[in-house]
C-alpha positions in Angstrom: 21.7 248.6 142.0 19.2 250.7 144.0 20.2 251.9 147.3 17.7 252.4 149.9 17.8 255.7 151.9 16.0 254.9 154.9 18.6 257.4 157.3 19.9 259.4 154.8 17.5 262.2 155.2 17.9 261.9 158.9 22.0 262.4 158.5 21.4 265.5 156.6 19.1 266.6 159.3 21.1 266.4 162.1 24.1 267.8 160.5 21.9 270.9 159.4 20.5 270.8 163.0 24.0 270.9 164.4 25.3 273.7 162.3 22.6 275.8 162.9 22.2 275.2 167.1 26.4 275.6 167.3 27.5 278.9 168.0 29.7 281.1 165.6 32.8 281.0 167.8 32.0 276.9 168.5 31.8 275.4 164.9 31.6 272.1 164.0 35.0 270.1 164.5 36.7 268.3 161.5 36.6 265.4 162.9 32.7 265.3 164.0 32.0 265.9 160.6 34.3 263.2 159.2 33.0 260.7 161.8 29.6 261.5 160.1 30.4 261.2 157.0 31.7 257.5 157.5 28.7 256.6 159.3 26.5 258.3 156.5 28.5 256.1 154.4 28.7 252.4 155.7 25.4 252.9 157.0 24.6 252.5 152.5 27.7 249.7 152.4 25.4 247.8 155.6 22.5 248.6 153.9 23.2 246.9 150.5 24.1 243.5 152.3 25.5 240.6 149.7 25.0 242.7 146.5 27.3 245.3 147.7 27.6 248.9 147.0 29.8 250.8 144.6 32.0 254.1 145.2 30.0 255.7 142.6 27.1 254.9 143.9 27.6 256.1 147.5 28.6 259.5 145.9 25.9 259.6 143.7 23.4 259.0 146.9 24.9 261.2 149.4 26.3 263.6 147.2 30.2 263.8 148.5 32.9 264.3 146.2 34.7 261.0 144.9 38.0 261.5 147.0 36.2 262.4 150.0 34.2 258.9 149.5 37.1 257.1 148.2 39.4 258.0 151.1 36.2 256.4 153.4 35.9 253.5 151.8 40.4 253.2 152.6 39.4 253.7 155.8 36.3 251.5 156.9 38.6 248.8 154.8 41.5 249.1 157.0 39.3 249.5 159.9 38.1 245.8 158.7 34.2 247.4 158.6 34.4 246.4 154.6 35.3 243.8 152.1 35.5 244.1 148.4 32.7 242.2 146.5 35.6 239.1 144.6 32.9 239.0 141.9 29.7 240.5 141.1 26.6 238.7 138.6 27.0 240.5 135.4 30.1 242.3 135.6 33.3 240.6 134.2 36.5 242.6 136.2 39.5 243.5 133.8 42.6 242.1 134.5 44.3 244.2 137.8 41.6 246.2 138.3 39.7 246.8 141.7 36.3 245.4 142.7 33.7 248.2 142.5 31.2 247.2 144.8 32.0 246.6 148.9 30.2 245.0 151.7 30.3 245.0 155.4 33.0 242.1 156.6 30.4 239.9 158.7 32.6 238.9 160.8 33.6 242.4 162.0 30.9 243.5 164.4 28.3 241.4 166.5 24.6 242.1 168.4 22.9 240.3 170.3 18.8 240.2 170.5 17.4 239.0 173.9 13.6 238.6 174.4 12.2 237.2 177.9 8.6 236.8 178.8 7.0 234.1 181.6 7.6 231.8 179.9 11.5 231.7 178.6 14.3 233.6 178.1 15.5 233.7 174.2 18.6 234.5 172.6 19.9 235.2 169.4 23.6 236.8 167.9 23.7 238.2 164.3 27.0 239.4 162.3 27.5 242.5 161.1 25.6 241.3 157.8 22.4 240.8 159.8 22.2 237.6 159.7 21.2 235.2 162.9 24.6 232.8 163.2 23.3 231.3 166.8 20.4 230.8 168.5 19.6 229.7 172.3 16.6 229.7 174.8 16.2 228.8 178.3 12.1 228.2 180.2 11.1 230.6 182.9 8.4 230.1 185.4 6.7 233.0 187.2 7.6 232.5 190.3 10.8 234.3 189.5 11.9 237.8 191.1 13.3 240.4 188.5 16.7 239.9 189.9 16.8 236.3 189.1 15.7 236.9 185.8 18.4 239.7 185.2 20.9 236.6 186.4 19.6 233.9 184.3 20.4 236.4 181.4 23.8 237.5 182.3 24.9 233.8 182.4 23.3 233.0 179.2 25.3 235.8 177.3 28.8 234.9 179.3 27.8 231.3 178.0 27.7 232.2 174.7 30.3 234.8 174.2 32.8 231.5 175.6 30.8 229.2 173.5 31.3 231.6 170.3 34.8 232.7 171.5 33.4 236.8 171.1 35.0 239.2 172.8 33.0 241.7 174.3 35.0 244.5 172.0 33.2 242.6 168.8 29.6 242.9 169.9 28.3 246.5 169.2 25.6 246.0 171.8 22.7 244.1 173.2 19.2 244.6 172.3 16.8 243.4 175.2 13.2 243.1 174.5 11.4 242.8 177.5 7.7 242.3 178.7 5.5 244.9 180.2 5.9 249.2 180.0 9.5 250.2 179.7 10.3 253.2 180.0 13.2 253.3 176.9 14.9 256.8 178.6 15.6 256.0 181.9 16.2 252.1 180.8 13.9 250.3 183.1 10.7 248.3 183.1 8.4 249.9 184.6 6.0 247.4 185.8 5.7 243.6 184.7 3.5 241.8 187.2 4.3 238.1 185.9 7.5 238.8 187.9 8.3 239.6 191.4 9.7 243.1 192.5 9.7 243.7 188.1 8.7 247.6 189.1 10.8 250.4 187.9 13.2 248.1 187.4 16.9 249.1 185.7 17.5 246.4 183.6 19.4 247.7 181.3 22.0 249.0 183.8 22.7 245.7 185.4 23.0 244.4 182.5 25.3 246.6 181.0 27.7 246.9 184.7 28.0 243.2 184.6 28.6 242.6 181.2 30.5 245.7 179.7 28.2 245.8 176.4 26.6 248.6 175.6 22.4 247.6 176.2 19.5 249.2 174.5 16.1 248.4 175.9 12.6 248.0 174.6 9.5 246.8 174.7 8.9 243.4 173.4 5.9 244.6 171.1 8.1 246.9 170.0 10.9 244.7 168.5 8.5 242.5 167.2 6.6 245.6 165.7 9.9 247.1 164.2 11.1 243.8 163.2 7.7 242.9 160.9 7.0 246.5 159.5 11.0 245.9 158.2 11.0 242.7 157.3 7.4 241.2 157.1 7.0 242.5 153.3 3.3 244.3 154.8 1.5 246.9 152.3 1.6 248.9 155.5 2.0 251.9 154.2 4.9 253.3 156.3 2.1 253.4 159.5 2.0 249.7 161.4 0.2 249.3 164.0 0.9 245.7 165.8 -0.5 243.8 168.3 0.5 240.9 170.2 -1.2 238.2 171.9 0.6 236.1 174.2 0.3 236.1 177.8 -0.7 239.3 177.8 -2.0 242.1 175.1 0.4 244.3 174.0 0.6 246.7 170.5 3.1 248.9 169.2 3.2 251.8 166.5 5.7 252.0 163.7 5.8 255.2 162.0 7.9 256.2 158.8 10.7 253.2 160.7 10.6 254.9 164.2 8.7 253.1 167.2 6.2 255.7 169.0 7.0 256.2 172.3 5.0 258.2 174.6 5.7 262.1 176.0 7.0 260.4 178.9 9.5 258.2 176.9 7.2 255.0 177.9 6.3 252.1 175.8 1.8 251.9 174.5 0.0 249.7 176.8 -2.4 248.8 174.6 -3.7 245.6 176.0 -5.0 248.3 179.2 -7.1 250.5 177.0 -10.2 251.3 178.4 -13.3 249.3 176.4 -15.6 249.9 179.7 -15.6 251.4 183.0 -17.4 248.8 184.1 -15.8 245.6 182.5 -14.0 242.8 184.6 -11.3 243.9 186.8 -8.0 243.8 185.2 -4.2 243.0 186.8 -3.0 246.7 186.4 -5.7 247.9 189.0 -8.1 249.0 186.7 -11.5 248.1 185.1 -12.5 247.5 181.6 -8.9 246.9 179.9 -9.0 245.2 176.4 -7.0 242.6 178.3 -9.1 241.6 181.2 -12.2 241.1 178.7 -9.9 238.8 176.2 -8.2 237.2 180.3 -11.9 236.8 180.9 -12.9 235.3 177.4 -9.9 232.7 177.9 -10.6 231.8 181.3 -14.2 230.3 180.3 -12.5 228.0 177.7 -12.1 224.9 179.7 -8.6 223.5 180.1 -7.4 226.6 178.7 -3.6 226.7 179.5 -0.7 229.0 178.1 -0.7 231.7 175.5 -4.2 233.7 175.6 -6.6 231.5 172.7 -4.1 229.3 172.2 -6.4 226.6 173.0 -8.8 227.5 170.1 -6.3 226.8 167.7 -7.4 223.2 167.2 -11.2 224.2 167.1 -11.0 226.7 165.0 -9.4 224.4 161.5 -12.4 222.4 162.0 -14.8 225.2 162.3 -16.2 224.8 165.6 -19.2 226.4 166.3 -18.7 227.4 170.0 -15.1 228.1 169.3 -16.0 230.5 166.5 -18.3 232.4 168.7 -15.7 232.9 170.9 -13.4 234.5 168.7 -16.2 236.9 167.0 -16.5 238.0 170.7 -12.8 238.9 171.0 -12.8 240.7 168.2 -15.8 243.1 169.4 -13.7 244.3 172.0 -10.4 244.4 169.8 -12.3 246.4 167.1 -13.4 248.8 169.9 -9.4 249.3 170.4 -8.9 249.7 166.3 -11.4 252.5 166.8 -9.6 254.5 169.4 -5.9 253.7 167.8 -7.3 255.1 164.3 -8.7 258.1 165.9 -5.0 258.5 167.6 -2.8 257.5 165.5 -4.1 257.0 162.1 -2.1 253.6 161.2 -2.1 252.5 157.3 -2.1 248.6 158.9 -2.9 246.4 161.2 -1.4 243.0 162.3 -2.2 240.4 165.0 0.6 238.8 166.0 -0.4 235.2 168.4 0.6 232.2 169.9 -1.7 230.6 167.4 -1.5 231.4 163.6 -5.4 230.5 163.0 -6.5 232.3 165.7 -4.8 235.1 164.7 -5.8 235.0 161.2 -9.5 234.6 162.5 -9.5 237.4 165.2 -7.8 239.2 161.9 -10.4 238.8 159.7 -13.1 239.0 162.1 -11.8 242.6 163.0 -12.0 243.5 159.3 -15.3 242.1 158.7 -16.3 245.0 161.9 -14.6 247.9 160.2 -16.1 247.4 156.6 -19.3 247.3 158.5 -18.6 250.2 160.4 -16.7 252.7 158.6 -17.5 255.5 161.0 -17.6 258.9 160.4 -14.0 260.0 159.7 -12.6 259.5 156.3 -9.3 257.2 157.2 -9.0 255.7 153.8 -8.1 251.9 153.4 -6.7 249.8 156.1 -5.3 247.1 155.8 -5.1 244.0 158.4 -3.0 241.1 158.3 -2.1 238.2 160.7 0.8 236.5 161.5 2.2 233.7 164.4 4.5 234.9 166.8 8.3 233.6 166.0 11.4 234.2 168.4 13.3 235.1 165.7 11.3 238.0 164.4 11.3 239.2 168.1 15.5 238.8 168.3 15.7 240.5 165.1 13.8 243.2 165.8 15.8 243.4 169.3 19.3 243.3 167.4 18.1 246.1 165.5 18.0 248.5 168.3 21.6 248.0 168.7 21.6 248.8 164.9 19.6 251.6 165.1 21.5 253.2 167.9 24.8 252.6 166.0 23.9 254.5 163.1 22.1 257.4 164.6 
């Protein structure tokens, strides 16, 4: 079986990194380095999921002797973190002798993935396998202050955790994806204007005071970024570059598995990148945004309600003309964004994530048809772009995963 390595590099870092920054006459303690070790370890047992992963193997990957790995494995057992594989395709067990591959015991740890917007609250909770065993959404309206929101969450995860009988001690942490900038160091959304008062606002820490579960916050983008450069089987590269379409615009860059955050430990506004100085006023203040031209597009569409285009999703299976030429239009000003993204960031990919799966596969491949025709004058190589409708579960999973992520680093 092939093991992926996706931290293991980054374990071996950090334990380098630590060694070397400690001081002589502070030295790393047993324990810290046991502790590692374990995570090092079930970190390839979580990895492996249903086909499991052998003692052998682990040593092989990480490079531990076999009674340091085999005395783990005891441990995370008796911890209940593990489960022996009862059978395994291909491999027929003598008589009395032990299983050789283990898996995480689903039932031993919980997250949760939230993901709010205008429009609703959504919630999902995954075992320790990574698997989505409930699912639950409430509608929003924007008339709501931040506070309010921050309530209608609470009760939803209080509601659940009785109607799944969890205790709190079982969920390793709640992964919120919320709407606008966040600022993912200080734990607050910075500004969200759909809401009232939604200004340097400290989500997470409410949260986390009123619930006792550990709460890691992000942008939405971002989860659904993380989540589709994991799981969206992309030839990406390793260098994604999402956007989203919604109510707003939004993108997000994932890089070698990490989501790029700014200097200031903020969250990409992409949708507020300037395409003109002298465009149509935009709700953060400014002129020009890639968002107030696609606002502005959408707002001429008659009878034009909910997500941005979404109302062109009709018009667009049957070809209509009009419809057509509004979606060419949209993707003049998104190309003008690709352009200043690949100059930045250099991204392998591109994906369109919207409300609307044709429109998104339209704007896509509109987009593309712009970049064969101009190449510019940089040598970037191939790029890729791809399309795909926005699901809630892709965002929860990508949300859960931050609780993941956190776990294990």
């Amino acid at each position: 079986m092939k093991v992926k390595m996706n931290f293991l590099d980054f374990f071996i870092f950090i334990s380098y990194g630590l060694a070397m920054m400690i001081p002589q006459d502070n030295p790393l303690r047993a324990s810290d380095v046991r502790q590692h070790n374990e995570k090092m370890v079930l970190f390839l047992i979580y990895q492996a999921k249903r086909d499991g992963v052998s003692q052998s193997e682990v040593v092989q990957a990480t490079g531990l002797k076999a009674p340091t790995v085999f005395r783990i494995f005891n441990h995370l057992e008796e911890d209940g973190l593990i489960e022996p594989l009862m059978s395994q395709p291909g491999l027929a067990l003598k008589k009395g002798r032990r299983p050789v591959a283990y898996r995480v015991r689903e039932d031993a740890l919980f997250t949760f993935g939230v993901e709010f917007w205008v429009d609703c609250i959504a919630l999902g909770v995954f075992n320790f396998a990574g698997e989505l065993i409930y699912e639950r959404s409430i509608e929003l309206s924007a008339d709501h202050y931040a506070n309010e929101v921050t309530s209608k969450i609470i009760t939803l995860i209080r509601e659940v955790l009785k109607d799944l009988n969890l205790k709190t001690e079982k969920v390793l942490g709640i992964g919120v994806a919320a709407p606008g900038q966040v600022n993912v160091a200080r734990r607050e959304i910075v500004y969200y204007p759909r809401f009232m008062e939604m200004r340097n606002f400290p989500v997470a820490d409410i949260m986390e005071e009123a619930l006792g579960i550990p709460v890691f916050l992000h942008n939405n983008c971002s989860a659904i970024a993380l989540s589709e450069y994991r799981y969206g089987g992309y030839r990406h590269g390793d260098a994604l570059f999402t956007f989203l379409i919604r109510s707003g615009v939004n993108g997000a860059f994932v890089n070698q598995d990490k989501v790029y955050i700014t200097s200031q430990s903020t969250t990409l506004e992409t949708g507020h990148l300037p395409i003109s100085l002298e465009g149509p006023k935009c709700v953060c203040g400014q002129n020009g945004c890639l968002q107030s031209y696609i606002t502005l597009l959408n707002d001429r569409i008659s009878n034009c309600e909910g997500p941005l285009l979404q109302c062109l999703e009709e018009p667009l299976k049957e070809n209509d003309p009009a419809s057509v030429a509004v979606i060419d239009e949209v993707a003049h000003y998104v190309f003008a964004a690709v352009k200043t993204i690949i100059r930045c960031f250099r991204p392998k990919a591109f994906l369109i994530v919207s409300s609307a799966p044709t429109v998104g596969e339209r704007l896509s491949q509109a987009v593309a048809r712009l970049r064969e025709e101009q190449p510019g004058g940089f040598d970037f190589g191939v790029i890729e772009f791809f399309a795909h409708p926005y699901c809630t579960k892709t965002a929860l999973r990508g949300a859960s995963d931050l609780v993941v992520n956190a776990y294990f680093e």
